[in-house]
N, C-alpha and C positions, 0 to 999 in steps of 0.2 A: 669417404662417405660417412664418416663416424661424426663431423660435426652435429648434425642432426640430432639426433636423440642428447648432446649437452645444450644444446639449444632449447630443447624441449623441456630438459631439464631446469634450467634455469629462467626459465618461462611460471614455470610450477613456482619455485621461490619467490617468483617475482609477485606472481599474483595473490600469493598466500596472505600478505599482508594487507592485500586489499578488502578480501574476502576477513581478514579478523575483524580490519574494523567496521563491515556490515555487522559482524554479530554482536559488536559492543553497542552500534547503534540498536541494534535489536534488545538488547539488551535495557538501554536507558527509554524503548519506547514502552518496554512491561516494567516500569517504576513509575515512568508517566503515568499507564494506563492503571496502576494500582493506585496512586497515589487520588487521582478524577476518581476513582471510584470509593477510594476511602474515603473525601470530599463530600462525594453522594449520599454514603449512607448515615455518614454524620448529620447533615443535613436536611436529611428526612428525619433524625431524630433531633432536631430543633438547635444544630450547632449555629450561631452567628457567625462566628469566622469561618464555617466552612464555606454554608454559604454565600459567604463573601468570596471566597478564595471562587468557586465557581464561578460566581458571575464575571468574575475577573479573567477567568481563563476562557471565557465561552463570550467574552467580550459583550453583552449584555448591557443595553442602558434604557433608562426607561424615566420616568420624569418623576414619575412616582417610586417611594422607595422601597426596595423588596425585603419584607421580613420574613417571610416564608417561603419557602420550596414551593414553586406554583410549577402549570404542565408546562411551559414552553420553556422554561430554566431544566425540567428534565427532560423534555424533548431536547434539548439542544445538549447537553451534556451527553447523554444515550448514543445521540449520534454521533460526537464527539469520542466516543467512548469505540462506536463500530469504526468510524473512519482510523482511529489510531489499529486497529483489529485487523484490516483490511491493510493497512501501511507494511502492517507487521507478516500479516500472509505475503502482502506481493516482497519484503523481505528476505523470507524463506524461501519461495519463489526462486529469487535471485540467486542467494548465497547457494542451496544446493541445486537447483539446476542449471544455474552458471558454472559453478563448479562442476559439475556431470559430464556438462557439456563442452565445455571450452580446458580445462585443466587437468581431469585427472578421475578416470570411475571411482564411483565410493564403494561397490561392491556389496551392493545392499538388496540385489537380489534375494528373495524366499527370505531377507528379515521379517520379522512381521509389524518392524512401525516404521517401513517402507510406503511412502506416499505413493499413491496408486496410480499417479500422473508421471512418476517417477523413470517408469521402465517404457514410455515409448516418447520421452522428450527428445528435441533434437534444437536445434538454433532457432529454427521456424517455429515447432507450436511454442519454445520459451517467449516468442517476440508475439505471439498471439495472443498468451497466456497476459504476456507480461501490459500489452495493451488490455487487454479487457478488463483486467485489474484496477489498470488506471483510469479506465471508464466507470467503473465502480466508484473508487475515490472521488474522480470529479463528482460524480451521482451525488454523494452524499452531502460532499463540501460546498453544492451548490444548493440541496434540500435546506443547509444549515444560514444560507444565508437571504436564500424568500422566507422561512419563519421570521427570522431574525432582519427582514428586509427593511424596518425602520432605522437601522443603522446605519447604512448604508447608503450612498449616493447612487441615483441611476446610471448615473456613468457604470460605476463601480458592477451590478449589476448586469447591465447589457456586456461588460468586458468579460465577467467571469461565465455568462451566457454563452457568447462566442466561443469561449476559451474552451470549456465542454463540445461543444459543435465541433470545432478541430477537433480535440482528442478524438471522436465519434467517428467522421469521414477520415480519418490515419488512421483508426483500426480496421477499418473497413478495409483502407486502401494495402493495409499489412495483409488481410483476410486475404483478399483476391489476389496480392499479388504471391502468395503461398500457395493459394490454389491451384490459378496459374503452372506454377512452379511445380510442382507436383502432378499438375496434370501431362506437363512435358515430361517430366520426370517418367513417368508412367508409360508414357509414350514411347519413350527409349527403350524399357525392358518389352 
């Protein structure tokens, strides 16, 4: 009966290095997200290459050429800016209550920069959690692309339309079927 716990153990090592390199991704998405925003405020002080360097990452084209910081170049950056913000929460998200959950308690009880969603996660609200977040993401990445809809092909469009609509009815359908689940749950005790 002792295989167990070295299985469990080697379970943990296994996934350790899974979980590192979420944080390195975490890590080059706040260099990203400094870097768009040093862009920004260069930009507003009248840098040309900066914003250049914007228009290029916010994909941007226009027939007319842009010499100044106008609103939809920082509407689209801003939100560019929340969508890396929200990548980076549903991140953290992952890395520690994936790990909480599936690996190993971090014992962060009565810390006090203990995430307050922290102490009653379990596999269900992280997949709850973890869709609404991406309902979020879609939100945004789809606001960024009706501003920006002249870019774009209608196809392109109605596809990432849809594509949000799924996300929307699979949280929904993760929602109920948690509910569900808990309500039998419930039932039991």
């Amino acid at each position: 009966m002792r295989p167990l716990p070295k299985l469990i153990f080697a379970s943990r090592w296994l996934q350790l290095p899974l979980y590192l390199g979420l944080i390195v991704a975490q890590a080059v998405y706040v260099v990203h997200f400094l870097v768009e925003l040093t862009h920004l405020v260069e930009a507003a002080f009248g840098s040309g290459p900066a914003l250049q360097a914007l228009i290029n990452s916010i994909g941007y084209k226009t027939d007319a050429p842009i010499t100044t910081l106008n609103e939809t170049v920082i509407m689209l950056v801003v939100l560019a800016l929340i969508d890396v913000v929200m990548i980076s929460n549903l991140l953290i998200m992952v890395i520690v209550g994936g790990y909480e959950t599936f690996v190993s308690r971090m014992n962060l009880e009565g810390h006090e920069d203990q995430p307050e969603w922290l102490s009653h996660v379990n596999a269900s609200v992280l997949k709850v959690k973890l869709a609404m977040s991406i309902i979020g993401i879609s939100s945004i990445h789809l606001l960024k692309t009706f501003i920006n809809a002249d870019n774009y092909t209608e196809k392109v469009l109605l596809a990432q339309t849809a594509i949000h609509i799924a996300f929307l009815f699979s949280a929904m359908a993760i929602a109920y079927t948690d509910k569900m689940m808990s309500a039998t749950e419930n039932a039991r005790h």
